[in-house]
C-alpha positions, -999 to 999 in steps of 0.1 A, spaced: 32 -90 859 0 -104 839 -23 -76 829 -46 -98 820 -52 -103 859 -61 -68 864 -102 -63 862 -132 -51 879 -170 -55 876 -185 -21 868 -215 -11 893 -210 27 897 -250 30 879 -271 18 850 -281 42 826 -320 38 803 -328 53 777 -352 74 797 -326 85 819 -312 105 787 -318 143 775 -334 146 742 -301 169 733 -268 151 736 -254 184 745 -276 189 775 -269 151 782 -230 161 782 -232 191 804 -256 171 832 -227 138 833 -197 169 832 -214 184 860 -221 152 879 -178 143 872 -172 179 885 -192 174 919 -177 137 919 -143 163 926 -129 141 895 -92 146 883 -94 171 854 -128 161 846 -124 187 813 -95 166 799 -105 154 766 -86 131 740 -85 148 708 -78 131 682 -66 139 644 -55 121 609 -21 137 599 -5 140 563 3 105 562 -33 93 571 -18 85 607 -46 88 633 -30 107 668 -42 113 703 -33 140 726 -54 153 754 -64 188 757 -86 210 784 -124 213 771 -127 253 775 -168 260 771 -197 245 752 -219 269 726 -227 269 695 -235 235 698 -201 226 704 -167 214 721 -145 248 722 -104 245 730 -78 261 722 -41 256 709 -13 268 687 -26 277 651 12 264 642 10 233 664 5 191 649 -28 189 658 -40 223 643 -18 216 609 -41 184 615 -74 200 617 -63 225 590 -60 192 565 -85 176 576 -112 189 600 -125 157 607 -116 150 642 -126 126 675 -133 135 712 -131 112 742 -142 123 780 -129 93 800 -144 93 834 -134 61 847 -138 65 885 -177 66 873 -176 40 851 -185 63 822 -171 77 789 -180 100 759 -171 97 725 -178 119 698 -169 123 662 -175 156 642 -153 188 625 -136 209 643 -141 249 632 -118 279 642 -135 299 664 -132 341 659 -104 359 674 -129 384 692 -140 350 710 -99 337 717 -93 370 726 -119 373 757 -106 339 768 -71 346 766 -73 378 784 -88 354 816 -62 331 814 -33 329 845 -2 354 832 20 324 829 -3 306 810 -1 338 784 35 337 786 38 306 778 15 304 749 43 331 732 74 316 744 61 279 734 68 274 695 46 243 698 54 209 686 88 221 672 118 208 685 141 226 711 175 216 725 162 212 760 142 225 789 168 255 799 164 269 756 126 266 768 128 283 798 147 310 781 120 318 757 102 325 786 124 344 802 124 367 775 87 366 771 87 384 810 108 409 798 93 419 767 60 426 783 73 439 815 41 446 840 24 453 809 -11 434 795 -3 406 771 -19 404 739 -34 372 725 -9 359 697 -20 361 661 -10 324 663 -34 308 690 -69 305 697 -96 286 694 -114 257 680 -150 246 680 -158 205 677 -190 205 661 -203 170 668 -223 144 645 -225 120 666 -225 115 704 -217 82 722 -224 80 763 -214 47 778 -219 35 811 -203 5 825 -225 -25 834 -217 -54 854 -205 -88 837 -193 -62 807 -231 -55 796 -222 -27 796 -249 5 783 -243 22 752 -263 50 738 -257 64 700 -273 101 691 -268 110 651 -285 130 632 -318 119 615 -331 130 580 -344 162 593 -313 171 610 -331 162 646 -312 137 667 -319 106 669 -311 77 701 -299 44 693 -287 19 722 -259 -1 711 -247 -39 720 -219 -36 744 
């Protein structure tokens, strides 16, 4: 097979600097909303990315989960590799890659636990597997296989019974607090649209379009 067969012009839309929000954040939330209606796969999945002890970078994707405080909130395992990552090193990257519409977002910033009273009231909504799982799961760890796993769980089920499930003093939440915002739109011929916010001297953002 030759991969360097496989290509496409992009003409899904164009994208101006008029056509963009003064507030990246309000940018973000009008182009999530547009891949939500599009009825995208996942259209919250996010690459995270983090530098480990070793100065490795590493990707993993993980569910974006709200947006205040000016920020990208998820959650994890407080024990997990990419939280012993943020823990070293804060300084993290985000990519939304919404190819169906020929678009992506990248961000860079610091990633900042979030409180527990703010975990708490998200884990209480989650599904009850998905609470099971977040105790049974000793993430990132290594396990002998999928029965040890399924195990865990098992005993998760009956250690709560029909009982409510508390929130694990080991998971919760982060918030991605960006500095700057990247929204790319794909252009036909690869000239492509590229638009840069970053903070200015007075802390305001400031929009920069960027060579393809």
């Amino acid at each position: 097979m030759r991969y360097e067969q496989f290509r496409r012009e992009y003409t899904a839309a164009g994208l101006s600097r008029d056509m963009l929000d003064a507030c990246p954040m309000r940018q973000f939330e009008t182009w999530l909303e547009q891949a939500i209606a599009a009825e995208l796969n996942d259209p919250t999945a996010m690459v995270l990315g983090t530098v480990d002890e070793h100065g490795a970078p590493w990707q993993r994707i993980v569910l974006l989960k709200g947006l205040s405080q000016g920020g990208f909130v998820f959650y994890t395992n407080y024990d997990s590799d990419k939280a012993r990552a943020i823990e070293r090193d804060p300084r993290v990257s985000i990519h939304f890659p919404w190819n169906v519409l020929d678009r992506q977002v990248i961000a860079t910033g610091t990633a900042q636990k979030i409180s527990s009273t703010e975990s708490a009231a998200y884990f209480a909504t989650r599904p009850r597997e998905s609470q099971i799982a977040a105790w049974a799961s000793r993430q990132s760890q290594a396990i002998a296989d999928r029965a040890a796993l399924e195990m865990r769980a098992q005993q998760m089920r009956d250690r709560f019974g029909d009982g409510e499930i508390p929130m694990p003093e080991f998971w919760g939440g982060y918030r991605v607090l960006p500095a700057r915002l990247e929204f790319w739109q794909g252009g036909e011929h690869r000239l492509h649209d590229r638009f840069v916010y970053r903070r200015g001297a007075q802390r305001e953002w400031v929009i920069e379009q960027l060579q393809p």
